[in-house]
mmCIF file as Biopython writes it, N, C-alpha, C and O atoms, coordinates in Angstrom:
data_model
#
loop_
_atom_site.group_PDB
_atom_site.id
_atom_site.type_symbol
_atom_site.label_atom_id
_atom_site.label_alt_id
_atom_site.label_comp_id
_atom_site.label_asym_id
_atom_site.label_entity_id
_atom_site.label_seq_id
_atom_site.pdbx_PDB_ins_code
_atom_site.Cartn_x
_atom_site.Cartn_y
_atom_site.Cartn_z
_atom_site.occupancy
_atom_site.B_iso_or_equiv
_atom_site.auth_seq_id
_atom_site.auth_asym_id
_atom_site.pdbx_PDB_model_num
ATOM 1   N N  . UNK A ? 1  ? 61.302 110.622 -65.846 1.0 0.0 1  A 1 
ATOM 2   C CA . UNK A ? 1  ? 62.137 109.635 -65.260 1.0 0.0 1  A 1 
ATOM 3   C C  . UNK A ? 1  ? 61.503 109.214 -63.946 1.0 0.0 1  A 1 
ATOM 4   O O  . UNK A ? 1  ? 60.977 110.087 -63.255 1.0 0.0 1  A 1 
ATOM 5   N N  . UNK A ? 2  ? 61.506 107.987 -63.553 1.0 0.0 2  A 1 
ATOM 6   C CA . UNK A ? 2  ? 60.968 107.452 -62.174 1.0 0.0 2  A 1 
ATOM 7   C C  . UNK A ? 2  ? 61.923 107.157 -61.486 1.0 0.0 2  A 1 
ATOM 8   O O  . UNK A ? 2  ? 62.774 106.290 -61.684 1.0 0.0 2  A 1 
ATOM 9   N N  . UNK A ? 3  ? 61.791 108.013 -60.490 1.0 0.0 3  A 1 
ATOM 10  C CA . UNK A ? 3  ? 62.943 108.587 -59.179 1.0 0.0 3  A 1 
ATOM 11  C C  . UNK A ? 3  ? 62.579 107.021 -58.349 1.0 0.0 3  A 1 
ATOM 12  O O  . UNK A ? 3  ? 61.573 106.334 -58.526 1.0 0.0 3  A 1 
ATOM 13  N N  . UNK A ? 4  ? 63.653 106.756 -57.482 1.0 0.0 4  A 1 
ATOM 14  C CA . UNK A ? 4  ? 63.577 105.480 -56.216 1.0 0.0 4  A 1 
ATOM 15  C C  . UNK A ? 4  ? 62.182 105.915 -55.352 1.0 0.0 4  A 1 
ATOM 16  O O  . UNK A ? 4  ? 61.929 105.055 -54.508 1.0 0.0 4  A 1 
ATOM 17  N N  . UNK A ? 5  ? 61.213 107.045 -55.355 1.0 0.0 5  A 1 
ATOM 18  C CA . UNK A ? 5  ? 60.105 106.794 -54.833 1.0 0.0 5  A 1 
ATOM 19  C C  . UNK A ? 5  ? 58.637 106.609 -55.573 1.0 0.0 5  A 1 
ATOM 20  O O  . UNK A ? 5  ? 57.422 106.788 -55.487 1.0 0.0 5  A 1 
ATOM 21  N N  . UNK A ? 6  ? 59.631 106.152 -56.296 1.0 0.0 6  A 1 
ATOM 22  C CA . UNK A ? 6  ? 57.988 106.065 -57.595 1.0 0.0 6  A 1 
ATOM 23  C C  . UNK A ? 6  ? 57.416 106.889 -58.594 1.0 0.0 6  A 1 
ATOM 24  O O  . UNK A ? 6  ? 56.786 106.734 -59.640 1.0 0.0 6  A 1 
ATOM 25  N N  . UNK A ? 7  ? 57.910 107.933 -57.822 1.0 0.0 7  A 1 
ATOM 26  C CA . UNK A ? 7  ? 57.192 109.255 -58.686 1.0 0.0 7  A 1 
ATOM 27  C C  . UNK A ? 7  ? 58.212 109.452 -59.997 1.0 0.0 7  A 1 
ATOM 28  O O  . UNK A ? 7  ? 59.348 109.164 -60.373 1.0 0.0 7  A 1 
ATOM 29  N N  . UNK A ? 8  ? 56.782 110.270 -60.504 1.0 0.0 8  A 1 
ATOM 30  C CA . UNK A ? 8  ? 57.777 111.138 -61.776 1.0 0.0 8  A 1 
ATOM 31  C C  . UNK A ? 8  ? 58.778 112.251 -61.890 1.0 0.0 8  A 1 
ATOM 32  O O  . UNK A ? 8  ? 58.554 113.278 -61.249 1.0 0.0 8  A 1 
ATOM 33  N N  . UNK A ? 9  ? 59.460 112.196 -62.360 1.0 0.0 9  A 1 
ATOM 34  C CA . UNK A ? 9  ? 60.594 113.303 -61.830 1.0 0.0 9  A 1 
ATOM 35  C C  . UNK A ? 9  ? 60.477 114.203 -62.993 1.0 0.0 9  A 1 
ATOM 36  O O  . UNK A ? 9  ? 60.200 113.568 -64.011 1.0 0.0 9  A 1 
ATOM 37  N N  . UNK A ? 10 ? 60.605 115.581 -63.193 1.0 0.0 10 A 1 
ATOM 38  C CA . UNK A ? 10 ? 61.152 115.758 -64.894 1.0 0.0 10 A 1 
ATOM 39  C C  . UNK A ? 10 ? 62.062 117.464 -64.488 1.0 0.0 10 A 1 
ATOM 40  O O  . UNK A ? 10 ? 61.975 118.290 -63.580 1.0 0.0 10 A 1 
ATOM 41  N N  . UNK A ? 11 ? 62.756 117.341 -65.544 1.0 0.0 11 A 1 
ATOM 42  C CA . UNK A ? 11 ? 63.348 119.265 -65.520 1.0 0.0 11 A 1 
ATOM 43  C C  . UNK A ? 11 ? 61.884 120.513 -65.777 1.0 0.0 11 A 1 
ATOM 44  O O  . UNK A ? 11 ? 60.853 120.280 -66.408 1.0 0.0 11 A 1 
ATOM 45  N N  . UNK A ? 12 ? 62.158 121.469 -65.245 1.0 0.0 12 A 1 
ATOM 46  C CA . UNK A ? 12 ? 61.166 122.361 -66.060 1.0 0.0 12 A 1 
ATOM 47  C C  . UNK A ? 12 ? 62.178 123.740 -66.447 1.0 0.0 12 A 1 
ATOM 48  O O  . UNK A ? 12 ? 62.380 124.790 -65.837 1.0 0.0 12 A 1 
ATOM 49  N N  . UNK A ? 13 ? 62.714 123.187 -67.790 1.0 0.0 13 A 1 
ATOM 50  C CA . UNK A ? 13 ? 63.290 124.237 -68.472 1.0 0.0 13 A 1 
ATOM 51  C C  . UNK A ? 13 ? 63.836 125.478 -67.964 1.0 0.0 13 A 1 
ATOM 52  O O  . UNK A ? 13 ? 64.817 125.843 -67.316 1.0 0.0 13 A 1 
ATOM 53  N N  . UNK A ? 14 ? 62.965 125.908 -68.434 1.0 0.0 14 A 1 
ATOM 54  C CA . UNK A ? 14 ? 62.875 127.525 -68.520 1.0 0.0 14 A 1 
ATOM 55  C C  . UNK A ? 14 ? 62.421 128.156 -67.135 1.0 0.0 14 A 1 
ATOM 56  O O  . UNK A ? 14 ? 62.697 129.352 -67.036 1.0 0.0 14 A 1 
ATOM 57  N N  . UNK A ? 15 ? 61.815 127.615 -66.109 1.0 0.0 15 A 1 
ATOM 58  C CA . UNK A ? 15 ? 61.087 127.911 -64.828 1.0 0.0 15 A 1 
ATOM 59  C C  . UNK A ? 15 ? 62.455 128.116 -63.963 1.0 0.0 15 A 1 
ATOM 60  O O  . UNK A ? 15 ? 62.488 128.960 -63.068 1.0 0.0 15 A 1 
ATOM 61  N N  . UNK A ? 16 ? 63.764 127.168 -64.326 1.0 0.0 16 A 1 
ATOM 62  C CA . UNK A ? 16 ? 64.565 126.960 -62.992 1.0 0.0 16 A 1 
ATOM 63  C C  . UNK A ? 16 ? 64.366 126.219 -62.310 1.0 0.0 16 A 1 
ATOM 64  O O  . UNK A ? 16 ? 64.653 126.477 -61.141 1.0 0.0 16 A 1 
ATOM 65  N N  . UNK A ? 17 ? 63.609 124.524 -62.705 1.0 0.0 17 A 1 
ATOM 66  C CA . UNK A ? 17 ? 62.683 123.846 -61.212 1.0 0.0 17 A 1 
ATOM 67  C C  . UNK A ? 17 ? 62.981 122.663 -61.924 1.0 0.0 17 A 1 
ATOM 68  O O  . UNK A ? 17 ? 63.106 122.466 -63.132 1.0 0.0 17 A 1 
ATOM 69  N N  . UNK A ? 18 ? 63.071 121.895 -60.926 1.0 0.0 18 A 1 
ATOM 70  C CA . UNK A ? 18 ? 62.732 119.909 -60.907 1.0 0.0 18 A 1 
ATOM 71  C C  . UNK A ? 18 ? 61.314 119.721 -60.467 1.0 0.0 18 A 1 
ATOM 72  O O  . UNK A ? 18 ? 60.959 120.183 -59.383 1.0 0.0 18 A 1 
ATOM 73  N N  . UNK A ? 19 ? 60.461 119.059 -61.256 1.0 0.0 19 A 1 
ATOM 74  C CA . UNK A ? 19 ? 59.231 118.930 -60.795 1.0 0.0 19 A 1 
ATOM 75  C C  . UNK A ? 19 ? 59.317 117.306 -60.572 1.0 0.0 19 A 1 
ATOM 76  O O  . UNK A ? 19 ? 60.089 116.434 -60.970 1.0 0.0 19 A 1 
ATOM 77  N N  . UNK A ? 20 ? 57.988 117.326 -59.627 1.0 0.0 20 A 1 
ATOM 78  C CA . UNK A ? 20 ? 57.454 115.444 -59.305 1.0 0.0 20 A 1 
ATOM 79  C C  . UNK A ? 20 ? 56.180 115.499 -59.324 1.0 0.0 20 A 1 
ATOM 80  O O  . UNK A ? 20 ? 55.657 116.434 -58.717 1.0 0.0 20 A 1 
ATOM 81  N N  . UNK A ? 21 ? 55.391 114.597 -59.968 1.0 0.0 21 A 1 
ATOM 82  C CA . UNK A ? 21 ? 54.075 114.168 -60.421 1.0 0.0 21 A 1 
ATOM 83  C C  . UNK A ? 21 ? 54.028 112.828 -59.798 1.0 0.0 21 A 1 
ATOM 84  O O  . UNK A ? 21 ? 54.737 111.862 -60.082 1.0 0.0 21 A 1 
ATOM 85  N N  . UNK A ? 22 ? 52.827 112.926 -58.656 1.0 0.0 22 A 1 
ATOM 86  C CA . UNK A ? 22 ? 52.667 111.347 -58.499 1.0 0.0 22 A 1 
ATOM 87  C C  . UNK A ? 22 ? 51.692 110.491 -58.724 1.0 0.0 22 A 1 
ATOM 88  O O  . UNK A ? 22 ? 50.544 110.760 -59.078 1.0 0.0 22 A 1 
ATOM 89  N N  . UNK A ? 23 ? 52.203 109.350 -58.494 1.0 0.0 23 A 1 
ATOM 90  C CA . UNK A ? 23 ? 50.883 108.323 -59.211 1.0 0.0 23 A 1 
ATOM 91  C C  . UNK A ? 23 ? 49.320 108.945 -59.379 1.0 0.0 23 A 1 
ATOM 92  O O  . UNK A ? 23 ? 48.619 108.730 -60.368 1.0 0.0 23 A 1 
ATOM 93  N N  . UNK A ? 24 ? 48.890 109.809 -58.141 1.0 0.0 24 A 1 
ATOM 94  C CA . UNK A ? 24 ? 47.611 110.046 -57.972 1.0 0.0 24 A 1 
ATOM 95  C C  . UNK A ? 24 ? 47.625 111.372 -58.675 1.0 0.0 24 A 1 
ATOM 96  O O  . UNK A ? 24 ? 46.496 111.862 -58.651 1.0 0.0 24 A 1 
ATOM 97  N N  . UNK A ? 25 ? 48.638 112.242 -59.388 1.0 0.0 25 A 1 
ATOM 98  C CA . UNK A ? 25 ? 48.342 113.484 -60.764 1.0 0.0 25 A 1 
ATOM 99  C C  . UNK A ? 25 ? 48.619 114.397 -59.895 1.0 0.0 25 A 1 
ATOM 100 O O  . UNK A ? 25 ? 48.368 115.514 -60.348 1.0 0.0 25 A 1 
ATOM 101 N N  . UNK A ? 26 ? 49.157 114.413 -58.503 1.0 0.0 26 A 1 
ATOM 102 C CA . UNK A ? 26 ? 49.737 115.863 -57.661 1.0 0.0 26 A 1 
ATOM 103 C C  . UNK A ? 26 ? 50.871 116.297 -58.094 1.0 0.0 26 A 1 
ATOM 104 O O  . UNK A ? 26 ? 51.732 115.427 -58.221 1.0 0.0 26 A 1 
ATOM 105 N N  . UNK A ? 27 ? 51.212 117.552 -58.415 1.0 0.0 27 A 1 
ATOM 106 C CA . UNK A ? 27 ? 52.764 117.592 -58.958 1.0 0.0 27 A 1 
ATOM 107 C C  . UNK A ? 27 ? 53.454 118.877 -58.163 1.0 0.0 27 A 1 
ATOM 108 O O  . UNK A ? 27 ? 52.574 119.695 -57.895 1.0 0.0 27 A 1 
ATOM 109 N N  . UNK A ? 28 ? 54.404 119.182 -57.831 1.0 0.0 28 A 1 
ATOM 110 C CA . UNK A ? 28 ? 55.120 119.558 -56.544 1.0 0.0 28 A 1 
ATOM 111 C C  . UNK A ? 28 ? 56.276 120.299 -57.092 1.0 0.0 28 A 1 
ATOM 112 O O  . UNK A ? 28 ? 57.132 119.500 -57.471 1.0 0.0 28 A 1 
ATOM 113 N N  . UNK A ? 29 ? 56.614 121.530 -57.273 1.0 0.0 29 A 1 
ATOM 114 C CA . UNK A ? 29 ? 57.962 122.426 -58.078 1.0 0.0 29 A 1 
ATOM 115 C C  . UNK A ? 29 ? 58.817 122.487 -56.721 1.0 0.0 29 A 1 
ATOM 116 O O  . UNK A ? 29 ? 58.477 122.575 -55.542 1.0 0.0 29 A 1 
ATOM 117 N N  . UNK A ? 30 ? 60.418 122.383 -57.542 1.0 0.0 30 A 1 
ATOM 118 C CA . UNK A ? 30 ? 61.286 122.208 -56.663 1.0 0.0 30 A 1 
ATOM 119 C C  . UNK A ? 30 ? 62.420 123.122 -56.952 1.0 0.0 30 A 1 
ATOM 120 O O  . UNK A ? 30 ? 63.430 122.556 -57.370 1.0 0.0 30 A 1 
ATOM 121 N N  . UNK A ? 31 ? 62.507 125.176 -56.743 1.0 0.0 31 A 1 
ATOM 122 C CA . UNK A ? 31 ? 63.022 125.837 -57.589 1.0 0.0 31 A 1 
ATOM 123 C C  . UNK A ? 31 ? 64.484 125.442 -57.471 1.0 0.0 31 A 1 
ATOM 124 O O  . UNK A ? 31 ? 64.823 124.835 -56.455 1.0 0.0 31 A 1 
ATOM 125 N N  . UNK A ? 32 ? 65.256 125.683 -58.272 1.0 0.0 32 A 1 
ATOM 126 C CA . UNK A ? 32 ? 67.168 125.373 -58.424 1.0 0.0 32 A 1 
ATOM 127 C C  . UNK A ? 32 ? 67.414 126.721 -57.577 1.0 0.0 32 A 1 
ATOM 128 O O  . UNK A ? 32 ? 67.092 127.843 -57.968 1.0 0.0 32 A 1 
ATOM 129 N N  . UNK A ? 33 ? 68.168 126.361 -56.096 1.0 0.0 33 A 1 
ATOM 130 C CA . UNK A ? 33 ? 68.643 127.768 -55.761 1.0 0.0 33 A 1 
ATOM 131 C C  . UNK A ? 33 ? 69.975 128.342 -56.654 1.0 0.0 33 A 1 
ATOM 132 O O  . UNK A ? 33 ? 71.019 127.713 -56.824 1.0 0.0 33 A 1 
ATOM 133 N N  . UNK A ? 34 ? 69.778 129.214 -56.991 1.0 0.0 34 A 1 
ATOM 134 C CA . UNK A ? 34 ? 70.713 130.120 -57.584 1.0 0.0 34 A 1 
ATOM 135 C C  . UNK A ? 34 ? 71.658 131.209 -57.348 1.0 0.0 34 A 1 
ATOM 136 O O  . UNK A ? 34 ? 71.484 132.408 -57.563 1.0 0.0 34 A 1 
ATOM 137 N N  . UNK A ? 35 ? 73.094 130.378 -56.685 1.0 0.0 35 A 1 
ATOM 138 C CA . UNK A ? 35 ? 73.840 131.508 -55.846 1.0 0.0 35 A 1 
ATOM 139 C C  . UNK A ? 35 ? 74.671 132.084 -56.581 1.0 0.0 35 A 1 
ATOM 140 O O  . UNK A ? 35 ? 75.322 132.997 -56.073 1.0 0.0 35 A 1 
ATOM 141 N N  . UNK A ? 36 ? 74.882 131.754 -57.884 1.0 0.0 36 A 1 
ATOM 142 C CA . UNK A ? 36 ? 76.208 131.769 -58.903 1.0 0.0 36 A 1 
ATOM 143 C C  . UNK A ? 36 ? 75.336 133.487 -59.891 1.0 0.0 36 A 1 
ATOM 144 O O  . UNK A ? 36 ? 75.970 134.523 -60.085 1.0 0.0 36 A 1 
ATOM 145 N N  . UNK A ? 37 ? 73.993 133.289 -60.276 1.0 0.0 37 A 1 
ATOM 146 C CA . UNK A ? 37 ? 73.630 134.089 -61.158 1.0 0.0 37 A 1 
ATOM 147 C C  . UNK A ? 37 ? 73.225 133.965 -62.430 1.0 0.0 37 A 1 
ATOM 148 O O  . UNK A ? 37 ? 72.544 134.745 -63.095 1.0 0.0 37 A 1 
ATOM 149 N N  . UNK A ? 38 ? 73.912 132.448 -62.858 1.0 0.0 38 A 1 
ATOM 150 C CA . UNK A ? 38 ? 74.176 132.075 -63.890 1.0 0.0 38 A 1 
ATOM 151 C C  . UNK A ? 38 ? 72.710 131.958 -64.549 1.0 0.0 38 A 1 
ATOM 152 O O  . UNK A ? 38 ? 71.746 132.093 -63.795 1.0 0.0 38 A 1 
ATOM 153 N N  . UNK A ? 39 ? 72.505 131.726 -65.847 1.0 0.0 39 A 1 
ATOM 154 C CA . UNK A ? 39 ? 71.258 130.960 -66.519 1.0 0.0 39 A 1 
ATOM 155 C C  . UNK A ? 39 ? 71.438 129.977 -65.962 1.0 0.0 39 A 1 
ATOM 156 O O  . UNK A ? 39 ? 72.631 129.765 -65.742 1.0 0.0 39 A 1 
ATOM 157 N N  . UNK A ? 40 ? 70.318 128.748 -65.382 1.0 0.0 40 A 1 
ATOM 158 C CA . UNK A ? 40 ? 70.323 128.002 -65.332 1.0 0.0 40 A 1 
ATOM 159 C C  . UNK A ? 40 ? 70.246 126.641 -65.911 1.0 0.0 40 A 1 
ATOM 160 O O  . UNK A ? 40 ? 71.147 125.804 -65.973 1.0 0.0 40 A 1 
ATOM 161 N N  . UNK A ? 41 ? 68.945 126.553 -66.352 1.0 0.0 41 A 1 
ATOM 162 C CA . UNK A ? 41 ? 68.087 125.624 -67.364 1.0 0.0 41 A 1 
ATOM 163 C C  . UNK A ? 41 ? 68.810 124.304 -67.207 1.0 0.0 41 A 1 
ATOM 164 O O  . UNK A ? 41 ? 69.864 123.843 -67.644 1.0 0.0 41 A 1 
ATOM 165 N N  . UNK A ? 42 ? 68.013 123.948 -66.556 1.0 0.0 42 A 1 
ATOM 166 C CA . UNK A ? 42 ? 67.791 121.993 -65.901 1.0 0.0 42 A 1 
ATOM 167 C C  . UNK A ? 42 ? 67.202 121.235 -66.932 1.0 0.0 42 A 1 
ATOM 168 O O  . UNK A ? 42 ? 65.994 121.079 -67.108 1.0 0.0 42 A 1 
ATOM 169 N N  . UNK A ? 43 ? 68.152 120.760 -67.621 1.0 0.0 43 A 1 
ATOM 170 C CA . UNK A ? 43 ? 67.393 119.614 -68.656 1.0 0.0 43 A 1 
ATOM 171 C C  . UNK A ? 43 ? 67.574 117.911 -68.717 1.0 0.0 43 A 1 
ATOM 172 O O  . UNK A ? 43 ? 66.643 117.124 -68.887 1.0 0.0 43 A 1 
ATOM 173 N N  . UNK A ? 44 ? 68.492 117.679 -68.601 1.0 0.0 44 A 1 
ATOM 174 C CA . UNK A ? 44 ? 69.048 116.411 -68.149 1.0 0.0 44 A 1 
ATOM 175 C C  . UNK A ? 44 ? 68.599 116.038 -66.707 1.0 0.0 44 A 1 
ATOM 176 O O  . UNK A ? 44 ? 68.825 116.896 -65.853 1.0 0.0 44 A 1 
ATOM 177 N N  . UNK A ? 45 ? 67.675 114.268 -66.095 1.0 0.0 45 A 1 
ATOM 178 C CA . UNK A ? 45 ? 67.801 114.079 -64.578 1.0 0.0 45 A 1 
ATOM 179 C C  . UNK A ? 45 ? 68.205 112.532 -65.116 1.0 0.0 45 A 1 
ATOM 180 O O  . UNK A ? 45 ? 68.303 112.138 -66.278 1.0 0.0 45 A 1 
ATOM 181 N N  . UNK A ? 46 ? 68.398 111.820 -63.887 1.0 0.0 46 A 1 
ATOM 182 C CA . UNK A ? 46 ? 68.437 111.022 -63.939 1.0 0.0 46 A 1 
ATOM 183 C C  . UNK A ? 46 ? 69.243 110.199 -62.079 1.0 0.0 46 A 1 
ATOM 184 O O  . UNK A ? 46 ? 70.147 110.626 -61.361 1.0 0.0 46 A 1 
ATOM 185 N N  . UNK A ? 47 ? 68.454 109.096 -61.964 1.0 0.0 47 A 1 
ATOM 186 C CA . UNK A ? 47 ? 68.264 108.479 -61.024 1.0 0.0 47 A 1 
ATOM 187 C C  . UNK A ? 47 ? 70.172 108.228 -60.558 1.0 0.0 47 A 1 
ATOM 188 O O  . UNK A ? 47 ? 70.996 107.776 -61.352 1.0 0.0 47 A 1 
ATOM 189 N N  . UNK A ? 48 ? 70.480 108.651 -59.136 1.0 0.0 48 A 1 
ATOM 190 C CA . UNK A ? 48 ? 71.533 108.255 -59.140 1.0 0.0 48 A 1 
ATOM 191 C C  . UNK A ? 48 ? 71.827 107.193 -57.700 1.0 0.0 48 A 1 
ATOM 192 O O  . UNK A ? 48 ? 71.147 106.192 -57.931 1.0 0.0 48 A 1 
ATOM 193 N N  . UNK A ? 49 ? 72.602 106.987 -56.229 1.0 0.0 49 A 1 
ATOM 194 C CA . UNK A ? 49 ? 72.598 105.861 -55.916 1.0 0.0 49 A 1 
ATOM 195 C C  . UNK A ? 49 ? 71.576 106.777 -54.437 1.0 0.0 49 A 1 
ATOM 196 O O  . UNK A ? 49 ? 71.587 107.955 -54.079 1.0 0.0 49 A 1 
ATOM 197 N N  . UNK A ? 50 ? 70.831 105.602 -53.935 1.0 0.0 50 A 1 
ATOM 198 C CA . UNK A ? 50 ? 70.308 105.803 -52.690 1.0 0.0 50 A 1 
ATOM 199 C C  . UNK A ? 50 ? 68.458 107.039 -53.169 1.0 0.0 50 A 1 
ATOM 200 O O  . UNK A ? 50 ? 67.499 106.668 -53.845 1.0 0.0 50 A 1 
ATOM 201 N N  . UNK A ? 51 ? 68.635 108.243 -52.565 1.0 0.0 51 A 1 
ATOM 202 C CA . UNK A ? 51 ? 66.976 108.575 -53.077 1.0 0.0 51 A 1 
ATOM 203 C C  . UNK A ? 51 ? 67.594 110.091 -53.746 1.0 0.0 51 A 1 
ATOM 204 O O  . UNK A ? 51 ? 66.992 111.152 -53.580 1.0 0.0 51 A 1 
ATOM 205 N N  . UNK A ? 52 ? 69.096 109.963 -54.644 1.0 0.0 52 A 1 
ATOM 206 C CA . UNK A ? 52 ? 69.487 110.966 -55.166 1.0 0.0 52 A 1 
ATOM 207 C C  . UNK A ? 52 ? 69.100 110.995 -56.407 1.0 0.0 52 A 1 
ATOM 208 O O  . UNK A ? 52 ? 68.834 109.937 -56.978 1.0 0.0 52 A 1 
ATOM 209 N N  . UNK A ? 53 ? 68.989 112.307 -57.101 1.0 0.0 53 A 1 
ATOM 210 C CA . UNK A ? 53 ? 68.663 112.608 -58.430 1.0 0.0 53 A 1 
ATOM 211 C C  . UNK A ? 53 ? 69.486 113.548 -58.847 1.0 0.0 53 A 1 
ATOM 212 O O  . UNK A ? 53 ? 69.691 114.520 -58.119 1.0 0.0 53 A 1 
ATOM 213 N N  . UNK A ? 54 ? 70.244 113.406 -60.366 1.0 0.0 54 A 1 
ATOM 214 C CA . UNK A ? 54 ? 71.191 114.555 -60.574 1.0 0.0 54 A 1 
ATOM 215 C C  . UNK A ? 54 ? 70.879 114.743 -61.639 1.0 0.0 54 A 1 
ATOM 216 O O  . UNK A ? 54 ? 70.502 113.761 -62.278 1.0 0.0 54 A 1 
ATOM 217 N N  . UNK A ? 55 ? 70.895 116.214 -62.371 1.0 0.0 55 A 1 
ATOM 218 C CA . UNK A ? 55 ? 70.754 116.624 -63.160 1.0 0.0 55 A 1 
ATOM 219 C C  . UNK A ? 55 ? 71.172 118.096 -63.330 1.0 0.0 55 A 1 
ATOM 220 O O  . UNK A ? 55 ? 71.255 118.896 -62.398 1.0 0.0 55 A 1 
ATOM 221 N N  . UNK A ? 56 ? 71.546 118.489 -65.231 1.0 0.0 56 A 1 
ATOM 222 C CA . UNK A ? 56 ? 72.441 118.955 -65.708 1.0 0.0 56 A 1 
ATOM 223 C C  . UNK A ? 56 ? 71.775 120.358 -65.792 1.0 0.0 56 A 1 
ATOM 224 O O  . UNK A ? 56 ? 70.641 120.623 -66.192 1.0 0.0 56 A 1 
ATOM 225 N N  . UNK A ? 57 ? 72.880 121.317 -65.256 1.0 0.0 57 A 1 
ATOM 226 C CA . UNK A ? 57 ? 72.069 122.890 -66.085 1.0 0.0 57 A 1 
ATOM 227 C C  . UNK A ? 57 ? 72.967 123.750 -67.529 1.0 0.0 57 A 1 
ATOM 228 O O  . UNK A ? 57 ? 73.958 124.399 -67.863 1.0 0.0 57 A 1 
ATOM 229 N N  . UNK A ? 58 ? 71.939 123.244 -67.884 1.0 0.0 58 A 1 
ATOM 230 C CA . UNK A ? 58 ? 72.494 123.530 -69.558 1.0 0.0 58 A 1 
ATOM 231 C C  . UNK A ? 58 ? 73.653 124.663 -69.576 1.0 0.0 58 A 1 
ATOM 232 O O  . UNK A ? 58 ? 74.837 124.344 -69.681 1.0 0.0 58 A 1 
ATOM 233 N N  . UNK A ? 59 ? 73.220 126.034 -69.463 1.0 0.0 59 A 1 
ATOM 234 C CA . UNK A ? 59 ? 73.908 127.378 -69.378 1.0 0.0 59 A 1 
ATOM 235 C C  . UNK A ? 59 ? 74.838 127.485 -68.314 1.0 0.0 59 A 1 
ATOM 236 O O  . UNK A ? 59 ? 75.877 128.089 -68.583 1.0 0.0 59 A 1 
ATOM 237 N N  . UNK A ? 60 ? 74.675 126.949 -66.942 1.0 0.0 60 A 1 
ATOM 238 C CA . UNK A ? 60 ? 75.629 127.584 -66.158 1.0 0.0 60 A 1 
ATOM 239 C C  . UNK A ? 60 ? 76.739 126.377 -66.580 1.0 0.0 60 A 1 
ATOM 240 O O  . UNK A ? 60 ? 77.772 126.888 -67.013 1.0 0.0 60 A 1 
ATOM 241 N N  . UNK A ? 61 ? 76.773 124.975 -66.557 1.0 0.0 61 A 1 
ATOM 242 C CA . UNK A ? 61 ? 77.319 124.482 -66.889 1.0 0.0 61 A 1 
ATOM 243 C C  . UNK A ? 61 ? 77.950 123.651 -65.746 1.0 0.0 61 A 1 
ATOM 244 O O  . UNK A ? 61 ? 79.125 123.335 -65.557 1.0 0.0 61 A 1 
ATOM 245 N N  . UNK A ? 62 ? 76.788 123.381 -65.016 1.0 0.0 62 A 1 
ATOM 246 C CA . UNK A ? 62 ? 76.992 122.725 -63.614 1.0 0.0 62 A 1 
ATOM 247 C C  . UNK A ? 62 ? 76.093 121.330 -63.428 1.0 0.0 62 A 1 
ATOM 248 O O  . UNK A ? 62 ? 75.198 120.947 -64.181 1.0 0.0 62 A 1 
ATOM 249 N N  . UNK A ? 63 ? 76.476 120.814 -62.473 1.0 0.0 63 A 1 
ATOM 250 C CA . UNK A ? 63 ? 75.028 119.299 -62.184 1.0 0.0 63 A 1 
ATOM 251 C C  . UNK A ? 63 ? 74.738 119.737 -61.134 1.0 0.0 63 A 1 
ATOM 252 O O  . UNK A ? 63 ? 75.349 120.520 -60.406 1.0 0.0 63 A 1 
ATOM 253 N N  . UNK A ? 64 ? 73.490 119.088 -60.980 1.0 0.0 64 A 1 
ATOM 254 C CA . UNK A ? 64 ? 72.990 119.695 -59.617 1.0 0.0 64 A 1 
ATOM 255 C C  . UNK A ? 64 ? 72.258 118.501 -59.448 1.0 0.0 64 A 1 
ATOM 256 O O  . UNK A ? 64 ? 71.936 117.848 -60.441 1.0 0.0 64 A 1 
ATOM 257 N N  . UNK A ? 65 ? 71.932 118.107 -58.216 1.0 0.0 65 A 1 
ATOM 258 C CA . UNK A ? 65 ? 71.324 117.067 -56.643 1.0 0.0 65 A 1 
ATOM 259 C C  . UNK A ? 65 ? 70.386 117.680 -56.425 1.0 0.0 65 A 1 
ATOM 260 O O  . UNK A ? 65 ? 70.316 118.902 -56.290 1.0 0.0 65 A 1 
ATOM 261 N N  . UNK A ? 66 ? 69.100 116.484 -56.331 1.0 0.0 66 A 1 
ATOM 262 C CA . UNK A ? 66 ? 67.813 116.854 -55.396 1.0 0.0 66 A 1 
ATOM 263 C C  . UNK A ? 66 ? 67.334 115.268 -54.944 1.0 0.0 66 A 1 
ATOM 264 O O  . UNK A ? 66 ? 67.088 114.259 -55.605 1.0 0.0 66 A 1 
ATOM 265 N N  . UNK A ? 67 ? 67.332 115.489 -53.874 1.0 0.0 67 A 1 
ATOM 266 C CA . UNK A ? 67 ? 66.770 113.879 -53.112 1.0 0.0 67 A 1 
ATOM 267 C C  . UNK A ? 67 ? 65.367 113.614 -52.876 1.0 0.0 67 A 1 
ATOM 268 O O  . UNK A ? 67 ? 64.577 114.552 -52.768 1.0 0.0 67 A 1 
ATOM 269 N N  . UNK A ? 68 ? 64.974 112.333 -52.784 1.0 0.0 68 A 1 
ATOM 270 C CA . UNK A ? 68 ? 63.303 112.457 -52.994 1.0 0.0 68 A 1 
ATOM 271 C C  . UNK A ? 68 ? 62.873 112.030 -51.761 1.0 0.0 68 A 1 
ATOM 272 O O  . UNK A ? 68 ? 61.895 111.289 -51.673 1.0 0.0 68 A 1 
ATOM 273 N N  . UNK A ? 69 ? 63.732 112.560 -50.405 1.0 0.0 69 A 1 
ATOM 274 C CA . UNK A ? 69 ? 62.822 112.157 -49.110 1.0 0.0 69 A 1 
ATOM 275 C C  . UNK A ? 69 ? 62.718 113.644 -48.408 1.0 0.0 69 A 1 
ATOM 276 O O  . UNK A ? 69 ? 62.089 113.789 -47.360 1.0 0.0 69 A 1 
#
């Protein structure tokens, strides 16, 4: 998915992380803090208003926010 700064955004499963890949092939892990315990697993993102990104964690059964500034 292409976040409001251009870059690539995507879930990484099984890791616990939102990753970003940018135009020039640098890519940058962003771990899900985890205060609950729960499984996590981030699979769903998607662009929401201003430089927010939300996306779904499968198992715990929560959404979760990461901003791209």
């Amino acid at each position: 998915m292409v976040g409001p700064d251009g870059n690539l955004w995507f879930t990484e499963r099984y890791a616990d992380q939102i990753g970003r890949i940018t135009i020039t092939g640098h890519v940058t892990e962003f771990p899900i803090p985890n205060e609950t315990g729960a499984q996590l697993e981030p699979v769903y993102i998607t662009r929401g208003p201003g430089s927010a990104l939300w996306f779904t964690e499968l198992y715990a059964g929560m959404i979760g926010k990461i901003t791209t500034k």
